[in-house]
C-alpha positions as CSV (number, residue, x, y, z in Angstrom):
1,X,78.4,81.4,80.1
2,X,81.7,82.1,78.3
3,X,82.8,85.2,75.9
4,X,84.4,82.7,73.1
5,X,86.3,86.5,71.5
6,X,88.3,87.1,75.1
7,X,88.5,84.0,76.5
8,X,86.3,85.2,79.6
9,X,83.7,83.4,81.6
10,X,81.0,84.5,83.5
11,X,79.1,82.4,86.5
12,X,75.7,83.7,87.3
13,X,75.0,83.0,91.6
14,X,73.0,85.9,91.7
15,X,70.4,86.1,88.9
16,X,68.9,89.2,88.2
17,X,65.4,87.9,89.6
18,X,67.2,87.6,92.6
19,X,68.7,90.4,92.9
20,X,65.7,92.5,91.8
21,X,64.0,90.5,94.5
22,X,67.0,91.2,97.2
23,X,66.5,94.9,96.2
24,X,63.0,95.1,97.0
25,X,63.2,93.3,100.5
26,X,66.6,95.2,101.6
27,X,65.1,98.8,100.5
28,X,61.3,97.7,102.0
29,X,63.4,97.0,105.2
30,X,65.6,100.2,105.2
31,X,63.0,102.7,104.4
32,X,60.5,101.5,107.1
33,X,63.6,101.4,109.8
34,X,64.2,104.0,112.3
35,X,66.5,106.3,110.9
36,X,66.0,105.6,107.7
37,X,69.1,103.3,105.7
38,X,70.0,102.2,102.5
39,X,72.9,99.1,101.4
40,X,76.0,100.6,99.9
41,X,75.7,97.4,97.8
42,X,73.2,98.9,95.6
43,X,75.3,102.2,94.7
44,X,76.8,100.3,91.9
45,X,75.4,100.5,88.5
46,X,77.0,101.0,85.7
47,X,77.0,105.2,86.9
48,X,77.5,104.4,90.1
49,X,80.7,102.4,89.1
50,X,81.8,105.1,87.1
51,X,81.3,107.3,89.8
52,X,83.4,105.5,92.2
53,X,86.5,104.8,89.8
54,X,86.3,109.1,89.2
55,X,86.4,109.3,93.2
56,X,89.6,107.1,93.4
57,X,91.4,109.7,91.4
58,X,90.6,112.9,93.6
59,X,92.7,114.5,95.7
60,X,91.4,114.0,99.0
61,X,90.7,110.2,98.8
62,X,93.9,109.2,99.7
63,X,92.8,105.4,100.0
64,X,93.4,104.0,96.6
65,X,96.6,106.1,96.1
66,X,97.9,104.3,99.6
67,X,96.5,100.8,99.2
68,X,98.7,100.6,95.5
69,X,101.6,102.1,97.0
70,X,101.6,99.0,99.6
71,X,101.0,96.7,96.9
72,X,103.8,98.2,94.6
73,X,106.1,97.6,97.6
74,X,105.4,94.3,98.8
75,X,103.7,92.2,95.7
76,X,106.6,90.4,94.9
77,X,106.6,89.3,98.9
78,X,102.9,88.8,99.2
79,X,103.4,86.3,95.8
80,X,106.5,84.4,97.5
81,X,104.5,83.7,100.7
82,X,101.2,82.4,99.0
83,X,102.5,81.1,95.6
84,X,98.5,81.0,94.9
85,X,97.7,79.2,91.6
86,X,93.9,81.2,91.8
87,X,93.6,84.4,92.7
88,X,90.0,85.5,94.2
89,X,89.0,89.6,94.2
90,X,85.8,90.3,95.9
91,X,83.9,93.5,94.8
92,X,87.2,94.6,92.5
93,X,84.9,97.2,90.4
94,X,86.0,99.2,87.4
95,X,89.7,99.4,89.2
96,X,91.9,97.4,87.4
97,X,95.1,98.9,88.4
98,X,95.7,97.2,91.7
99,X,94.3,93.9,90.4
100,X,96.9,94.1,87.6
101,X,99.8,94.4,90.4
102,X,98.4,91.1,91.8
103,X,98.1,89.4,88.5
104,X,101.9,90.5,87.0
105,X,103.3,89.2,90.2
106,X,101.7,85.8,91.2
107,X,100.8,85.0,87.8
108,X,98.3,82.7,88.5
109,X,96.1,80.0,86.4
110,X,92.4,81.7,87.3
111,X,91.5,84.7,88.1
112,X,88.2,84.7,90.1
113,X,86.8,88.6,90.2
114,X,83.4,88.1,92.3
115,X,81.2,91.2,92.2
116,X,77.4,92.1,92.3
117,X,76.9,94.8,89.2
118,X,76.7,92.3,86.5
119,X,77.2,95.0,84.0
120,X,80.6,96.1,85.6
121,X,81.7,92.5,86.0
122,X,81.8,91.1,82.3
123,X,83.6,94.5,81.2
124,X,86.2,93.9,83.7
125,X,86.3,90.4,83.4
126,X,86.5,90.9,79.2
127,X,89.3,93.3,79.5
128,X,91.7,91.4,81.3
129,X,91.0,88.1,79.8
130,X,92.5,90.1,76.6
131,X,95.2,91.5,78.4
132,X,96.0,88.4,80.4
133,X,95.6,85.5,77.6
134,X,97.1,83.0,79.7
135,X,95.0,83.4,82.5
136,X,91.5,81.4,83.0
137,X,89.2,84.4,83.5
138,X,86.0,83.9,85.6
139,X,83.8,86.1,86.8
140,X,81.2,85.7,89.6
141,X,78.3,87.8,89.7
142,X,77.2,86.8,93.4
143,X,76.7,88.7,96.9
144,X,79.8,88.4,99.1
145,X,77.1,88.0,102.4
146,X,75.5,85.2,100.8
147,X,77.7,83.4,98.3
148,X,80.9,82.4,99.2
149,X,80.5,79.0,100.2
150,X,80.2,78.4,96.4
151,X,83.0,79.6,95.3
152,X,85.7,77.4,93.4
153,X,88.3,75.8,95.0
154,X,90.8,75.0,92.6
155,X,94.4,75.5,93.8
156,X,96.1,77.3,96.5
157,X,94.1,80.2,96.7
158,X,94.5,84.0,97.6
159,X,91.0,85.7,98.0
160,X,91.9,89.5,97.5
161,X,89.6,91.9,99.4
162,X,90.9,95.3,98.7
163,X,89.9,99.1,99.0
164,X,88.7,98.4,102.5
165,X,85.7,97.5,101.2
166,X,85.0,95.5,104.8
167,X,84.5,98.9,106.5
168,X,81.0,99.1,105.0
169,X,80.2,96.5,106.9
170,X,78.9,96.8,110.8
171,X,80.6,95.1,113.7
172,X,78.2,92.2,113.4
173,X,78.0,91.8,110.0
174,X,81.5,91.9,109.6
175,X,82.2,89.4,112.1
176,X,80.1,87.1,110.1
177,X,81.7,88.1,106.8
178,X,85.0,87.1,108.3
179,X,83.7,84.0,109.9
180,X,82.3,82.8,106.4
181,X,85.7,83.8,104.8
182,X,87.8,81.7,107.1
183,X,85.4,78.7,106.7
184,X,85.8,78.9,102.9
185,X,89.6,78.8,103.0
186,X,91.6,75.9,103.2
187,X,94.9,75.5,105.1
188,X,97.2,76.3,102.2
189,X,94.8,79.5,101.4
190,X,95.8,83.1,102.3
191,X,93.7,86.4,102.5
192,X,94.8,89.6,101.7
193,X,92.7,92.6,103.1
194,X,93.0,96.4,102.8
195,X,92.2,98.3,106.0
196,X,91.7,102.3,106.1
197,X,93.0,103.2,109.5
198,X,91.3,106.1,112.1
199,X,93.1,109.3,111.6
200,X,91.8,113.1,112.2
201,X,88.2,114.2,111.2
202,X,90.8,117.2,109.2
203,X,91.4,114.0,106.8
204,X,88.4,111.9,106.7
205,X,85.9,113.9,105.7
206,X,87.1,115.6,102.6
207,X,87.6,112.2,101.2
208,X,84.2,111.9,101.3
209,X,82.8,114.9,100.3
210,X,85.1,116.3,97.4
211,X,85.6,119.7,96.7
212,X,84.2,119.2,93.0
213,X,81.0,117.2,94.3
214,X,82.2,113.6,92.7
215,X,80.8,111.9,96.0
216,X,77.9,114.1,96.2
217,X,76.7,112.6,92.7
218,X,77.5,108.6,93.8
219,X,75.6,109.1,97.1
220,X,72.9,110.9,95.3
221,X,73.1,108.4,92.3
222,X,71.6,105.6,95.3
223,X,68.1,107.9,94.5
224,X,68.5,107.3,91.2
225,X,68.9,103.6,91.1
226,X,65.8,103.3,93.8
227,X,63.7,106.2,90.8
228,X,64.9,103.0,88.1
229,X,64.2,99.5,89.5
230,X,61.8,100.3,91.9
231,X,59.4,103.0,89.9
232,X,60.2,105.5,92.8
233,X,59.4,108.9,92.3
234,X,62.5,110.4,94.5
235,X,63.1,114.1,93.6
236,X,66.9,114.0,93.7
237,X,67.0,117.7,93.8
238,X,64.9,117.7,97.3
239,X,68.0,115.9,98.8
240,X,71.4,116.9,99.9
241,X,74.9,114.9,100.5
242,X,75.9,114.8,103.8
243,X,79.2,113.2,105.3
244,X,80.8,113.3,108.9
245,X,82.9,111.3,110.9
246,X,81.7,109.7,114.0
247,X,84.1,109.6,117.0
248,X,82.3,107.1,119.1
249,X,82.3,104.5,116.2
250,X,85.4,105.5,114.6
251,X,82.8,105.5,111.2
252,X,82.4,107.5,108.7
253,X,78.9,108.0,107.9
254,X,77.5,109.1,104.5
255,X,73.4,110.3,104.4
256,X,71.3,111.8,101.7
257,X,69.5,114.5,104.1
258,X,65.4,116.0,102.9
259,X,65.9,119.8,102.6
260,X,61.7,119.9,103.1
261,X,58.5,117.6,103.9
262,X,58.0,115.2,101.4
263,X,56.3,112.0,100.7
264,X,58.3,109.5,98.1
265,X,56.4,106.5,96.5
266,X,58.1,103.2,95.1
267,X,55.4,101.8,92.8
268,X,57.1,98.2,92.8
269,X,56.9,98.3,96.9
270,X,53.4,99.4,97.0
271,X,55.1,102.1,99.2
272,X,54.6,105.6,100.4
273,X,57.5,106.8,102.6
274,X,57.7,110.3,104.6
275,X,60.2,112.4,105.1
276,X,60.8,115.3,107.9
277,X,62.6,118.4,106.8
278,X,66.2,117.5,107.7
279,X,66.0,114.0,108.1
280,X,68.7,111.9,107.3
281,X,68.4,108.3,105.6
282,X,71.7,106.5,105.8
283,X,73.4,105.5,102.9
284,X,76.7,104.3,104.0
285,X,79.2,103.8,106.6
286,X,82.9,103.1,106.3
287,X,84.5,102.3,109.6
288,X,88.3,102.8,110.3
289,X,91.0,100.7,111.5
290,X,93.8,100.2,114.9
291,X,96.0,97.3,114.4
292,X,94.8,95.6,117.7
293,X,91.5,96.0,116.6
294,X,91.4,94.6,113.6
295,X,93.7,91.5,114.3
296,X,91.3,91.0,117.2
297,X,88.4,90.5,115.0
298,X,90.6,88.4,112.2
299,X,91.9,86.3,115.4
300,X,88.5,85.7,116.8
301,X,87.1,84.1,112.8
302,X,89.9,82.0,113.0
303,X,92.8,83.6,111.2
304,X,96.8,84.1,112.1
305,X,98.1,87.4,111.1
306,X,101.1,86.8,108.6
307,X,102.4,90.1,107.7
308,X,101.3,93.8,108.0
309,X,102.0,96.8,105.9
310,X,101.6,100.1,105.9
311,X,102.3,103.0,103.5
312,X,104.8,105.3,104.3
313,X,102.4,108.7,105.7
314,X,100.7,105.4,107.9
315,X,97.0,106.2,106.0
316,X,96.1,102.2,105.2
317,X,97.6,99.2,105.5
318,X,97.5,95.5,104.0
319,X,97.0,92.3,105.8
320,X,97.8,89.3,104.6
321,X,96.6,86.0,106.8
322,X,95.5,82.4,106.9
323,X,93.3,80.5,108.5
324,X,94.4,79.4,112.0
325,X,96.3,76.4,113.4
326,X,92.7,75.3,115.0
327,X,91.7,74.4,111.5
328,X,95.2,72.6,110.7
């Protein structure tokens, strides 16, 4: 499916049946866990997208403003060691900014933006087929955890996965994440991955849970999305934002806590959920970074470590590698 006026195209592996369908049995799952969770995933509608491009621009979330700093710096270096004819973003968003940095300096033939929120998708993927004529735009609407053995291979590639996106992933799944990126890439592939790394509560925490309540709404927006595709009667009101850092995980863990007893029903489930006065449902987690740690789990999918950067206060980094001299 093509958009003839900007020269974009748009590639449907996730149709919305399926992910209407995906929604049912991942919130069905969640809500009858113990504690309570939802998928970060599913934050991003066309609000919740909104949301999160408002939160890159506050104060205390410090991620965005480092990652781009690390890019300005070393783009020209990161396009000299991969001279990638395709580049591939996963989950890029409404935040063109960063992506622009990667298109000025590899100037590539395609650029592959892969995302779940169809919506947010073809008005990223329109804009930058207009600003970047000479570049084959196509966008994926797909589900990183179930779709990237189907994506193109057409070139030397650079799959972008930026905003450290990863941490929202636990250890397990993001082992497998890995292990499915590595098996997609070919030898003359690269991967480029933004990594938030573990620093004091002091900082963490106000990142994610702004003085002027921007993160509050997102979380809280997760209700909202549950009140619209699954008839759920969630009284957004009745819940509050919570975020705090845990030590032992080196997470950061963001819940939507009841302030009383309450009962919440999602027609579309055939569902009738309780919750206790304080309990807390999961909504995301976004785990932190050491070096070793990181290279550990990169080394054990079957990637070499190329380069690392850091921005100068040592907040993030970048890490650029390929797949391993097993797969050679």
């Amino acid at each position: 499916m093509s958009d003839a006026a900007t020269g974009a195209a748009i590639e449907i592996l996730f149709p919305a049946a399926e992910r209407r369908a995906a929604l049912r049995d991942e919130v069905r799952v969640g809500l009858t866990s113990s504690p309570k969770e939802l998928q970060p995933k599913w934050f991003y509608d066309e609000r919740g997208s909104a949301l999160f491009d408002e939160i890159t621009r506050l104060p205390e979330y410090y991620l965005t403003r480092a990652e781009r700093s690390i890019l300005e710096q070393h783009v020209d270096e990161i396009s000299a060691l991969t001279s990638a004819q395709t580049l591939i973003e996963l989950g890029p968003g409404t935040s063109e900014n960063k992506t622009r940095l990667l298109l000025d300096a590899l100037e590539p033939q395609c650029f592959v933006p892969f995302d779940v929120s169809e919506e947010t998708l073809r008005a990223s993927a329109r804009a930058l087929a207009v600003a970047y004529p000479r570049v084959e735009v196509v966008g994926v609407v797909g589900d990183f955890e179930r779709h990237l053995p189907l994506l193109r291979a057409d070139g030397r590639r650079l799959l972008a996965f930026l905003g450290s996106t990863i941490g929202n992933l636990p250890p397990k799944a993001r082992a497998h994440f890995l292990t499915d990126v590595a098996a997609v890439l070919d030898e003359n592939d690269s991967f480029l991955l933004g990594v938030d790394l573990v620093k004091p509560r002091e900082r963490l925490e106000p990142a994610y849970d702004d003085a002027a309540g921007v993160t509050r709404q997102f979380n809280l927006n997760a209700l909202c999305v549950l009140n619209r595709e699954l008839d759920a009667d969630f009284d957004v009101d009745s819940f509050e934002h919570v975020a705090r850092w845990d030590a032992h995980d080196q997470w950061m863990e963001m819940s939507v806590r009841s302030l009383h007893p309450q009962t919440v029903r999602l027609a579309a489930l055939e569902l009738e959920i309780s919750f206790d006065e304080g309990e807390l449902m999961r909504t995301e987690i976004s785990a932190k970074f050491r070096r070793r740690g990181i290279g550990a789990e990169l080394a054990a999918a079957g990637f070499e470590v190329a380069r690392w950067w850091t921005d100068a206060e040592g907040d993030f980094a970048l890490v650029l590698a390929a797949p391993g001299q097993a797969r050679r």
